[in-house]
BATINU-888152 format. One record per residue (C-alpha): x, y, z; residue in one letter; residue number from 1. Coordinates in pm, 1 decimal, padded with zeros to 6 digits, always signed. Layout:
N
REC          x          y          z   res     n
REC          X          Y          Z     A   NUM
...
END
This chain:
419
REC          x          y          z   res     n
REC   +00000.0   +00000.0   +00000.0     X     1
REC   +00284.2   +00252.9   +00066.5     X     2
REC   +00469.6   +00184.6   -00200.5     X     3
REC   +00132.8   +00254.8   -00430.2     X     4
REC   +00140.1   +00562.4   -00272.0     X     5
REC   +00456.9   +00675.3   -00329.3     X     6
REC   +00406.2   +00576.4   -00704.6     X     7
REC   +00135.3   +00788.4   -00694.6     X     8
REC   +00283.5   +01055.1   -00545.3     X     9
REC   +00553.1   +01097.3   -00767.8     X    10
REC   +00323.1   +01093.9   -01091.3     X    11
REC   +00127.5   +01414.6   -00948.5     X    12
REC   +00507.6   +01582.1   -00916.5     X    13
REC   +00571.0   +01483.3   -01229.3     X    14
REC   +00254.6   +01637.5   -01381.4     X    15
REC   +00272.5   +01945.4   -01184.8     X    16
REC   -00106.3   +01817.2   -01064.1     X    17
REC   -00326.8   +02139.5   -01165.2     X    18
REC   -00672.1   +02213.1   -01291.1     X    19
REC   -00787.2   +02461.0   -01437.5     X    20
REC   -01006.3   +02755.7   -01358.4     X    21
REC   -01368.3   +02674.6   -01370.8     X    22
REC   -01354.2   +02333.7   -01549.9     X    23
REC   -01175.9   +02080.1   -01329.6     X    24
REC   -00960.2   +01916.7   -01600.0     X    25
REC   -00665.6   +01853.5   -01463.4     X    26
REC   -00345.0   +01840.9   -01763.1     X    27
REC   -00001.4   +01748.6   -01744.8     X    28
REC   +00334.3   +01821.3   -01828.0     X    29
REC   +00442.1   +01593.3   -02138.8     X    30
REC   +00148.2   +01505.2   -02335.9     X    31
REC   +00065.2   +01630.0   -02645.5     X    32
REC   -00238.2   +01860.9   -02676.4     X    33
REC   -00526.1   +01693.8   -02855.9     X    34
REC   -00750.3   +01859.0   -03117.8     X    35
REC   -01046.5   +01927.8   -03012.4     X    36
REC   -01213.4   +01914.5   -03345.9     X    37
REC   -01519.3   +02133.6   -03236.4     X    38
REC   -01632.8   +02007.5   -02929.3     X    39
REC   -01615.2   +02346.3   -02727.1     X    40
REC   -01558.3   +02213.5   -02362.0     X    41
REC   -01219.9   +02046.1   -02438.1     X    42
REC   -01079.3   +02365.5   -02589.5     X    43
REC   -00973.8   +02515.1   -02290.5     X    44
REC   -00803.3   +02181.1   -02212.6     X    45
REC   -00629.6   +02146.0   -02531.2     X    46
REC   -00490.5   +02486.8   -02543.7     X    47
REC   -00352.8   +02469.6   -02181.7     X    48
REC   -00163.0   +02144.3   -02269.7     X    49
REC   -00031.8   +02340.5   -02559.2     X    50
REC   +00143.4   +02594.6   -02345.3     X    51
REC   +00225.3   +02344.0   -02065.4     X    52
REC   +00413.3   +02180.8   -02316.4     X    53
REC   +00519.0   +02401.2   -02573.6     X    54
REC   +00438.8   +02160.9   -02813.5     X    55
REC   +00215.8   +02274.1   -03121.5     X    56
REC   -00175.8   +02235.7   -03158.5     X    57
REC   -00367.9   +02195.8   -03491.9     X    58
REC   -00700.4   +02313.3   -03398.6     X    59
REC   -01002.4   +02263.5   -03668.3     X    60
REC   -01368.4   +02225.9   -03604.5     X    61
REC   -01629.7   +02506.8   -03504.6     X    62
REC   -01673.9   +02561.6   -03210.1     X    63
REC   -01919.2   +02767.4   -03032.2     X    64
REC   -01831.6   +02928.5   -02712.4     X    65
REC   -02045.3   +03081.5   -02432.8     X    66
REC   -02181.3   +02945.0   -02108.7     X    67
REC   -02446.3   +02701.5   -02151.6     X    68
REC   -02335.9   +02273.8   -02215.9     X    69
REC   -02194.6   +02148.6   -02525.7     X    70
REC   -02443.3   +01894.2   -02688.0     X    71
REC   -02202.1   +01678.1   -02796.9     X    72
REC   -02074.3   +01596.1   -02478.3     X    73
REC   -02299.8   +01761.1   -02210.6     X    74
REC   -02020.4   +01907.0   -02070.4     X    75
REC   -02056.9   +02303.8   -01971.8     X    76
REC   -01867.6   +02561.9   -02142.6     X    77
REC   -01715.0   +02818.1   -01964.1     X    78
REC   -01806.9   +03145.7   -02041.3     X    79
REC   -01494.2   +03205.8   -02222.9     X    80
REC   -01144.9   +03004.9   -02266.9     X    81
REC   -00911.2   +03161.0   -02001.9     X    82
REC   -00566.9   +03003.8   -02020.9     X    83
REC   -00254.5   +03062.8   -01815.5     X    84
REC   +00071.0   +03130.3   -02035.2     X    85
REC   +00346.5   +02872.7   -01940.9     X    86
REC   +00550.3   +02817.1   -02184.8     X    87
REC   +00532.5   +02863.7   -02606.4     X    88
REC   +00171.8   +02858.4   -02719.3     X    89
REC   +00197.1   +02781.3   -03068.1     X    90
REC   -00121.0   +02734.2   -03230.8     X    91
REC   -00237.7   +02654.4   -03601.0     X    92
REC   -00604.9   +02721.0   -03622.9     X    93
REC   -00646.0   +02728.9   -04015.4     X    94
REC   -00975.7   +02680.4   -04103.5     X    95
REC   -01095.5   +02672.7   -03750.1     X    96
REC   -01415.5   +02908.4   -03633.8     X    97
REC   -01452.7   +03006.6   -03339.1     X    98
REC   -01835.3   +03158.4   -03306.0     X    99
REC   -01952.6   +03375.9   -02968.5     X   100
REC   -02292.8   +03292.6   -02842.3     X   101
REC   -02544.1   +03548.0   -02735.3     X   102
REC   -02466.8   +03506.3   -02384.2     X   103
REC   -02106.7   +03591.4   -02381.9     X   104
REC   -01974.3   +03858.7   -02175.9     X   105
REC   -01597.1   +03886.3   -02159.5     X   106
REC   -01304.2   +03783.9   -02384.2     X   107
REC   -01359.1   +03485.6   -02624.9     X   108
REC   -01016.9   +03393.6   -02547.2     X   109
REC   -00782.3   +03515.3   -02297.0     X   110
REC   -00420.5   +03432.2   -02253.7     X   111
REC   -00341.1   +03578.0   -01890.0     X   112
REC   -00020.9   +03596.5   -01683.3     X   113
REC   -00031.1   +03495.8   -01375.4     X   114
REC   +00221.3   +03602.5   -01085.5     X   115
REC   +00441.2   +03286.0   -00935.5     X   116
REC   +00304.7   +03026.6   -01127.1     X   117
REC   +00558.1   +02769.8   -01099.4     X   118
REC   +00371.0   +02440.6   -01319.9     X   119
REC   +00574.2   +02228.8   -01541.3     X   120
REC   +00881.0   +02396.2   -01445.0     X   121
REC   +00799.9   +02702.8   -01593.2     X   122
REC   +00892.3   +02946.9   -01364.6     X   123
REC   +01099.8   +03258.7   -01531.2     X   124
REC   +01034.3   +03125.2   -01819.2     X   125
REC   +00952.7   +03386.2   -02111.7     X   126
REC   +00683.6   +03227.9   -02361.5     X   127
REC   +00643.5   +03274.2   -02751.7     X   128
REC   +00289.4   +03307.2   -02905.5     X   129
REC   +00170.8   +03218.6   -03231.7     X   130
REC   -00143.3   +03209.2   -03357.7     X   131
REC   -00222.5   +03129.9   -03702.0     X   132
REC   -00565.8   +03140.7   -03887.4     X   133
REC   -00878.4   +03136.1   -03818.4     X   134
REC   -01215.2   +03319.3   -03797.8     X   135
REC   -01349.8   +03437.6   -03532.3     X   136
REC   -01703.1   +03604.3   -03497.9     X   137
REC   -01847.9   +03775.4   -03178.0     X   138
REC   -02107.5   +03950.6   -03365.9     X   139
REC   -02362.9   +03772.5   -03115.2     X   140
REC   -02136.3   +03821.3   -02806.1     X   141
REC   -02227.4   +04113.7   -02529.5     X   142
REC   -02047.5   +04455.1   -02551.2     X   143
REC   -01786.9   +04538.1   -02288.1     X   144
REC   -01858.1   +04799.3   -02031.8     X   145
REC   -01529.1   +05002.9   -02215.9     X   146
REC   -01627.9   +05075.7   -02550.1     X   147
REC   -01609.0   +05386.5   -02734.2     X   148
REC   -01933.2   +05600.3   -02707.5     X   149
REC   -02093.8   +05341.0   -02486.2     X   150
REC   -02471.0   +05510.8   -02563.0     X   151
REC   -02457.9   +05379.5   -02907.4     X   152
REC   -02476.8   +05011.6   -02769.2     X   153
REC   -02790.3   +04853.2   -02858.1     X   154
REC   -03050.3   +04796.7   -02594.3     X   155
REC   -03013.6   +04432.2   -02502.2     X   156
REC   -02663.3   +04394.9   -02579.6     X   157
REC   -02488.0   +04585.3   -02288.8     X   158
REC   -02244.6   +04332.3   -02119.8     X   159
REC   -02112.0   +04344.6   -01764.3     X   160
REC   -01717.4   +04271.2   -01810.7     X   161
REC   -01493.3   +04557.5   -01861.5     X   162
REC   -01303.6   +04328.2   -02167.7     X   163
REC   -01447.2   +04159.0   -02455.6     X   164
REC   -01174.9   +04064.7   -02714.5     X   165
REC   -01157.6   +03782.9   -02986.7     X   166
REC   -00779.6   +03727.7   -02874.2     X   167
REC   -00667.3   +03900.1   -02520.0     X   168
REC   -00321.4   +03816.0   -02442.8     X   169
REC   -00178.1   +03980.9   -02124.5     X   170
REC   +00207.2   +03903.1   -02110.9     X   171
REC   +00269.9   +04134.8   -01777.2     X   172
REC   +00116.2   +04140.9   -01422.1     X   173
REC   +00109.8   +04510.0   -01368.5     X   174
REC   +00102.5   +04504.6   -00942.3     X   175
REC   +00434.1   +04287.1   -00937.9     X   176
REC   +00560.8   +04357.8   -01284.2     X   177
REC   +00576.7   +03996.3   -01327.1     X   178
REC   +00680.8   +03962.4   -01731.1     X   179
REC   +00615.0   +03641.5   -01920.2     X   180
REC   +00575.3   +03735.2   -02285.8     X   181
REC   +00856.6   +03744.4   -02525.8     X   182
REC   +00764.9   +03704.9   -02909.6     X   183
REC   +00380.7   +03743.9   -03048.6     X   184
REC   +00305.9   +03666.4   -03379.4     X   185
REC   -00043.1   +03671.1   -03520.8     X   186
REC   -00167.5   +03604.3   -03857.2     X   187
REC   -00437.8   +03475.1   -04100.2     X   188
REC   -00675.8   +03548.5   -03836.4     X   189
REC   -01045.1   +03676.4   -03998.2     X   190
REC   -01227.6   +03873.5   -03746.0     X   191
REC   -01624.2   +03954.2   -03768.8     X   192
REC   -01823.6   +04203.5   -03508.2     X   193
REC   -02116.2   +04256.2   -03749.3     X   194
REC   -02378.9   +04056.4   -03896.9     X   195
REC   -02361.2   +04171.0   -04216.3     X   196
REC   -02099.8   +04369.4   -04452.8     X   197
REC   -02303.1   +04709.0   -04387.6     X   198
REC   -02337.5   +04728.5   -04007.3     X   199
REC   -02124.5   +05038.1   -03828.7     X   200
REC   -01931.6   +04964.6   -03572.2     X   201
REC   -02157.6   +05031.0   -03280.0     X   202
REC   -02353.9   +04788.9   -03377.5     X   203
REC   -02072.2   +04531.0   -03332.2     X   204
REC   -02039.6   +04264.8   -03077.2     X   205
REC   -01782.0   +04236.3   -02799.7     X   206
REC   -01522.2   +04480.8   -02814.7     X   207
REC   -01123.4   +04474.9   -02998.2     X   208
REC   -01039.5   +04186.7   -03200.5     X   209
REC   -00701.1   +04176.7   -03093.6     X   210
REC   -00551.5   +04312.0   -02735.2     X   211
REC   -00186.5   +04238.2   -02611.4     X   212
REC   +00011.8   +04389.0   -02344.5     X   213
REC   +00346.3   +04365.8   -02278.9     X   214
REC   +00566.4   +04155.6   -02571.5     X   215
REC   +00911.0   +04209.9   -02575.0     X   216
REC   +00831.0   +04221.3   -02990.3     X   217
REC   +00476.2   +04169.4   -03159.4     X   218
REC   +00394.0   +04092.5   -03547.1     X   219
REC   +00025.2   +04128.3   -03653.0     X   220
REC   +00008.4   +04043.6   -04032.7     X   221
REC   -00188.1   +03943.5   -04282.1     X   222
REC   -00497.9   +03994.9   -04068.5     X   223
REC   -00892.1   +04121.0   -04164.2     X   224
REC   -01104.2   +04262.7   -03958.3     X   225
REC   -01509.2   +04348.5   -04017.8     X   226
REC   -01724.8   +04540.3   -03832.7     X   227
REC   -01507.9   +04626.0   -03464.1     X   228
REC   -01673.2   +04799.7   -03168.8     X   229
REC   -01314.0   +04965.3   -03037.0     X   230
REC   -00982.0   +04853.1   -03244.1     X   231
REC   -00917.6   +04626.5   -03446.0     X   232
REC   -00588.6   +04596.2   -03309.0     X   233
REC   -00474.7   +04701.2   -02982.1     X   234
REC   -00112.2   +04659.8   -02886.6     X   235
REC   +00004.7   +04810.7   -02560.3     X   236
REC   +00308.8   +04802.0   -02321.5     X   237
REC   +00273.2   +04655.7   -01984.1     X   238
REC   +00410.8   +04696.3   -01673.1     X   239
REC   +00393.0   +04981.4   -01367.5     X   240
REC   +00562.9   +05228.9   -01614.8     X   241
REC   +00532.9   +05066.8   -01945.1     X   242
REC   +00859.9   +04933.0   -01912.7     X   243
REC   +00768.5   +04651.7   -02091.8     X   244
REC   +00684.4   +04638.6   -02489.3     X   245
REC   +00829.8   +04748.6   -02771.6     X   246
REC   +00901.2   +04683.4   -03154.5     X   247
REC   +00568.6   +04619.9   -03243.3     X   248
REC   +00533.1   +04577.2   -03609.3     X   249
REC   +00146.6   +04601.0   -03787.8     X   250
REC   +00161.1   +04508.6   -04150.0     X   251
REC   -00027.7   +04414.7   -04472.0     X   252
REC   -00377.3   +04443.9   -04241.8     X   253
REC   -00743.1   +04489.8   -04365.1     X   254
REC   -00979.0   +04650.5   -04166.3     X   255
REC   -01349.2   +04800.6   -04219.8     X   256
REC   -01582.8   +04977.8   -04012.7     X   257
REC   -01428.3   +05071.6   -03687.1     X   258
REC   -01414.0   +05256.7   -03405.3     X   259
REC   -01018.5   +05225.2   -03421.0     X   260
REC   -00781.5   +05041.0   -03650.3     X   261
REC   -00466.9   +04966.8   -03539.0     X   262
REC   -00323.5   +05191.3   -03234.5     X   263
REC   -00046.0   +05099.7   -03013.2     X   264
REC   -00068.2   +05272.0   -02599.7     X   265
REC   +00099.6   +05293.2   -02321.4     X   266
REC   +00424.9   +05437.7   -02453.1     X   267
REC   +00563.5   +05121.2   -02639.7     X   268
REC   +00885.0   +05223.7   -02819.3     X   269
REC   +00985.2   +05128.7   -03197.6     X   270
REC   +00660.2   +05083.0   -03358.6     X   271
REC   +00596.9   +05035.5   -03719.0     X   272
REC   +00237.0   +05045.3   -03925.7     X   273
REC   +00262.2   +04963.9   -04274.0     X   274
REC   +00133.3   +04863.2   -04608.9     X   275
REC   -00244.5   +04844.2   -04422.5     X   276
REC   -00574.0   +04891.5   -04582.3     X   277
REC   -00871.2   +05078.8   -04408.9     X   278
REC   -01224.0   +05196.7   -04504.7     X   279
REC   -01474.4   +05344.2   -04265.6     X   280
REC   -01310.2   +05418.8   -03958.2     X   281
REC   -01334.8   +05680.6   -03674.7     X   282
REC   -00924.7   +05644.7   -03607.6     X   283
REC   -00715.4   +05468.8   -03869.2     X   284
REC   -00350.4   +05436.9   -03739.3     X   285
REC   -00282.2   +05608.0   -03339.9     X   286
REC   -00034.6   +05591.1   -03082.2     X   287
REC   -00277.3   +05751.2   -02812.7     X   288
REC   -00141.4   +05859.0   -02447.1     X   289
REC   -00341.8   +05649.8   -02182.5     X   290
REC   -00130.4   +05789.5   -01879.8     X   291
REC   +00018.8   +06147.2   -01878.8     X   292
REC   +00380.2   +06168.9   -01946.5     X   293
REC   +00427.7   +05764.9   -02086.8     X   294
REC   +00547.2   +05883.1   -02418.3     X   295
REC   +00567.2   +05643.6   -02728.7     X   296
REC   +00951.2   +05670.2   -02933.6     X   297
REC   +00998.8   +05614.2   -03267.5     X   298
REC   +00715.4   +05553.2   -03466.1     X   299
REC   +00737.7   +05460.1   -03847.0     X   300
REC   +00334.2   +05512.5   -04055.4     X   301
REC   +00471.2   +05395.5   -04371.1     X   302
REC   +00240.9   +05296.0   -04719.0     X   303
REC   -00092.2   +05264.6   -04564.6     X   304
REC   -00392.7   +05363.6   -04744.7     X   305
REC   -00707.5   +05480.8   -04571.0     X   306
REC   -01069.8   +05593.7   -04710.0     X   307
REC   -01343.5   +05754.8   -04500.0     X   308
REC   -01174.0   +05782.4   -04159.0     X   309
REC   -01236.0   +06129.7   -03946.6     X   310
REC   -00856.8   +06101.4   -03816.5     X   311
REC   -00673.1   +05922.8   -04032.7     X   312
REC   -00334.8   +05914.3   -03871.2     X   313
REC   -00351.7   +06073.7   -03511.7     X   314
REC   +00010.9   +06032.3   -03297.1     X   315
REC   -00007.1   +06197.2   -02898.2     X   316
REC   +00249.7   +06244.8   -02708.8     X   317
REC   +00507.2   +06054.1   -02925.3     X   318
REC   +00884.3   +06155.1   -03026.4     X   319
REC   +01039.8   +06061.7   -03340.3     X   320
REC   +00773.4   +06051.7   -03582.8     X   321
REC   +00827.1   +05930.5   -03933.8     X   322
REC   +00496.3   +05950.3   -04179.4     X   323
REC   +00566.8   +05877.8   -04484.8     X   324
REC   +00373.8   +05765.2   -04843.9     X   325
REC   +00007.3   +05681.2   -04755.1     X   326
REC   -00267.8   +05795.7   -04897.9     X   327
REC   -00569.9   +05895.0   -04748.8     X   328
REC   -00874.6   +05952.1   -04964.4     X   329
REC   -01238.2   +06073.9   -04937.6     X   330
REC   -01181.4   +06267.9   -04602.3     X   331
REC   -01463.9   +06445.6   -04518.7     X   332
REC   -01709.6   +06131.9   -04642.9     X   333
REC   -01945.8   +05960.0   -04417.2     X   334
REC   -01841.2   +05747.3   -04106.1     X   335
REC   -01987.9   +05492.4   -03981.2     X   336
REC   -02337.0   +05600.1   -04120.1     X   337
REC   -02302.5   +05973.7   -03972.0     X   338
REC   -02473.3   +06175.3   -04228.9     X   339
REC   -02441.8   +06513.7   -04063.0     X   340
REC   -02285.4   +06770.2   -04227.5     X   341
REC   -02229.9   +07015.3   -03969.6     X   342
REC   -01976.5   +06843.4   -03786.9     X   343
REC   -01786.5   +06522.8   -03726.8     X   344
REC   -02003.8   +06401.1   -03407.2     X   345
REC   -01700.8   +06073.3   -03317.5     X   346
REC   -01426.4   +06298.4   -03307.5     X   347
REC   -01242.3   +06354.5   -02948.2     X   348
REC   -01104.2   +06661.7   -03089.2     X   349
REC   -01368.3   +06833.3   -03243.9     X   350
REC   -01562.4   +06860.3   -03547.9     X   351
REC   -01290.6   +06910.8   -03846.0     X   352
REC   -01235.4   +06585.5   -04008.4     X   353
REC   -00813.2   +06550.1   -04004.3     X   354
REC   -00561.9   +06360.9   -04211.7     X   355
REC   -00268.6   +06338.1   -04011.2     X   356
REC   -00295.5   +06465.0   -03627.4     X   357
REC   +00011.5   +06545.4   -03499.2     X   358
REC   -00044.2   +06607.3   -03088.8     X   359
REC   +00228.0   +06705.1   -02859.3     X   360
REC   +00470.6   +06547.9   -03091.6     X   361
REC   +00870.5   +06619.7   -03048.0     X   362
REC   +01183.3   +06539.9   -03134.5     X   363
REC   +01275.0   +06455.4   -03448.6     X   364
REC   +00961.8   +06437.0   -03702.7     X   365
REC   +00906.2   +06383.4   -04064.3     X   366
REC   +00636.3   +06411.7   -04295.4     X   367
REC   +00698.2   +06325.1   -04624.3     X   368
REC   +00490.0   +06231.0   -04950.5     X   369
REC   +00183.6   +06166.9   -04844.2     X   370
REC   -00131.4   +06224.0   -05049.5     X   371
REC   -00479.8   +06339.7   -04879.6     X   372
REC   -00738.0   +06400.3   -05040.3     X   373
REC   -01091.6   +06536.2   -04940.0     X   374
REC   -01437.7   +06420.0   -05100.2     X   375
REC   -01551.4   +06530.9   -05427.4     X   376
REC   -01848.7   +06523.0   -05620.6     X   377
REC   -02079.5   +06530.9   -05277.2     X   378
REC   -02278.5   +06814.1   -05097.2     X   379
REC   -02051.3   +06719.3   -04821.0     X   380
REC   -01737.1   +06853.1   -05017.9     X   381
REC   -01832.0   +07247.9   -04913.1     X   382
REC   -02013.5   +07131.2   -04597.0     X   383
REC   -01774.3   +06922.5   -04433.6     X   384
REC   -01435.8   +07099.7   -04232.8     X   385
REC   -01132.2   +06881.8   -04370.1     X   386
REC   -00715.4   +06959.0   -04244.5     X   387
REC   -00485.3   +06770.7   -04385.9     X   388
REC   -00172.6   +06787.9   -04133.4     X   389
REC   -00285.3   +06909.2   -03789.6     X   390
REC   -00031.8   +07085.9   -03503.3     X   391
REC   -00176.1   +07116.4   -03166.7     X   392
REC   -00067.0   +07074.3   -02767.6     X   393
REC   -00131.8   +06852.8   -02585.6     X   394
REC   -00090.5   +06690.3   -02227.6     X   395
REC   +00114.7   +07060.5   -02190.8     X   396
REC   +00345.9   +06919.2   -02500.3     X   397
REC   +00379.9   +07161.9   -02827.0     X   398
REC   +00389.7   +06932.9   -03135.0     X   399
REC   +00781.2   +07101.6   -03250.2     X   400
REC   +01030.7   +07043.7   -03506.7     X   401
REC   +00837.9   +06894.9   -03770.9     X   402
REC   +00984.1   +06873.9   -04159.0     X   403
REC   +00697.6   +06860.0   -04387.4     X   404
REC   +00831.8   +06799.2   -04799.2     X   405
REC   +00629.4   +06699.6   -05084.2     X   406
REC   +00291.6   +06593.2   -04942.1     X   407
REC   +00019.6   +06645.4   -05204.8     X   408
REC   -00341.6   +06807.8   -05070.4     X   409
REC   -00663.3   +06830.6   -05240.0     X   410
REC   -01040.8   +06929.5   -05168.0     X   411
REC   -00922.3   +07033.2   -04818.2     X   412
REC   -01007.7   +07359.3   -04649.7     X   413
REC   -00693.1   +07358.9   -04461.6     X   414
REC   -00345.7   +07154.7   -04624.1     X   415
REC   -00156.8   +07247.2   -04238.7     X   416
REC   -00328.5   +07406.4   -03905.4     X   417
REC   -00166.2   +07477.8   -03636.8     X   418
REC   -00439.4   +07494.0   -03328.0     X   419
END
């Protein structure tokens, strides 16, 4: 009897004997993560194995995630599929859908850090992420409590958690600065908020599609995104002071009808936005200032091209500013089915619709051959206040020593204002 015991003892070591949060499935520390293949309550499982392990998943199936049971199984569903980051999550979801029921409030998936964990000798570790493929729709899902313009959310569809992302991975525990995330890449991800192709974005489900804090370098590629309550893609550092995230690269990204596109926070260092596509958004490319003082540092907006936005390119409080060949077309155009032609009523700023913002932005700063051009043919060419490279303070910064050559204006009532 002892010895049986003792043998059993030492398996539970060996497995680093855990379960997880809300489910009760206990996983181990050398098996290979099994495939689901749609059956919703064993995704959680699967992906936690994954990142136990670090050894790849292929996920495929549909799966539909909320809170009520799984019919093929009976088994419940949590609410959403919370996993703790252990070690490389490397994930192949090609084909995959991953659908938001009507009763989901909060993330459809959430990668969290977690302070101490010490399971399957992963302690101190730093973890890679990549996630490739997949569509994921929270069209259905409840809106977060944090949205832009939260009176806009339809009656009914008001959720209760303060997050509500298609893919929320949190690489830093701010109260301990506890860091686990090194390198994030995701791509071939298809992201849908709306119903249907016409919807605005307040009429979307959930909240961002993507949200990450804290990588010590992030890729998002070759991404699309339909119909997004807040951003399409939010990328932010982590940590008590932002210490921690930087090099973020955005690139070769689609994106329609949003509140945001892609905008970085929290004054991450060495970010780059390029070769993008967006069409009908409030704010197309941003480094915005969450936190006075947390400045972002050199910031490429290279070869993006952007139609019907009511800030285009907006930077605050960021140094070392290079904006360079994108276009920017029909400024001035409807948003988001706003049809008002006396001002622009989802602009923080005020009611000119702007090409490139430039607020309390220093250092060294250059502006060079980009194209913006207002609306033509349209009532709302004469009716409709349209700058094309805006100057103004802010957080008691000047926006200085900018070096504007060969950008190319047209239908604008202002090519450069200085507020």
């Amino acid at each position: 009897m002892k010895a049986n015991i003792k043998i059993s003892l030492r398996l539970l070591t060996a497995c680093g004997a855990m379960l997880f949060a809300g489910q009760g499935l206990a996983a181990d520390c050398s098996s290979n993560p099994v495939n689901p293949k749609g059956k919703a309550s064993k995704l959680q499982d699967a992906l936690q194995q994954a990142t136990n392990t670090g050894i790849p998943l292929r996920l495929t199936g549909t799966y539909y995630i909320g809170t009520d049971k799984d019919t093929t199984d009976a088994k419940t569903v949590l609410k959403g599929i919370d996993v703790t980051l252990r070690k490389d999550l490397l994930v192949d979801a090609t084909g995959a859908r991953f659908i938001a029921k009507a009763d989901l409030d909060g993330d459809l998936f959430s990668f969290d850090t977690k302070n101490d964990d010490n399971v399957c000798g992963n302690k101190g570790q730093l973890a890679n992420f990549k996630w490739k493929g997949g569509d994921f729709d929270m069209s259905r899902a409840k809106v977060s409590t944090v949205v832009p313009i939260t009176r806009l959310t339809p009656y009914g569809r008001e959720g209760e958690d303060k997050t509500a992302d298609a893919l929320s991975i949190r690489g830093v525990v701010n109260t301990t600065n506890y860091h686990k995330l090194n390198d994030l890449i995701i791509e071939y991800v298809n992201f849908y908020g709306t119903r249907n192709g016409s919807e605005p974005f307040y009429e979307a489900g959930g909240d961002s599609g993507i949200l990450m804090t804290g990588a010590l370098k992030a890729t998002i590629r070759y991404n699309n995104f339909y119909g997004v309550r807040d951003a399409a893609v939010y990328l932010s550092a982590g940590g008590n002071n932002g210490q921690f995230g930087d090099h973020f690269t955005i690139h070769n990204n689609y994106v329609e009808r949003a509140f945001d596109g892609f905008t970085s926070k929290r004054g991450a260092d060495n970010i780059v936005m390029r070769n993008n596509v967006l069409k009908d958004v409030v704010v197309g490319l941003s480094t915005k200032s969450v936190y006075p003082g947390w400045q972002a540092t050199n910031v490429k907006i290279l070869n993006n091209t952007i139609d019907n936005a009511m800030r285009a390119i907006s930077l605050e409080t960021t140094n070392n500013v290079t904006v360079e060949d994108n276009e920017i077309h029909k400024l001035g155009d409807v948003v988001a089915g706003q049809t008002s032609t006396s001002k622009a009523n989802f602009n923080a700023y005020g009611d000119a619709f702007e090409g490139i913002s430039l607020n309390g932005v220093q250092g060294t700063n250059t502006i060079k051959n980009n194209k913006i051009r207002g609306v033509t043919n349209s009532s709302r060419e004469s009716a409709t206040a349209t700058w094309g490279i805006v100057h103004r303070s802010y957080e008691g910064r000047d926006t200085e020593n900018i070096n504007k050559t060969n950008n190319a204006f047209s239908n604008l009532d202002k090519w450069s204002k200085n507020l």
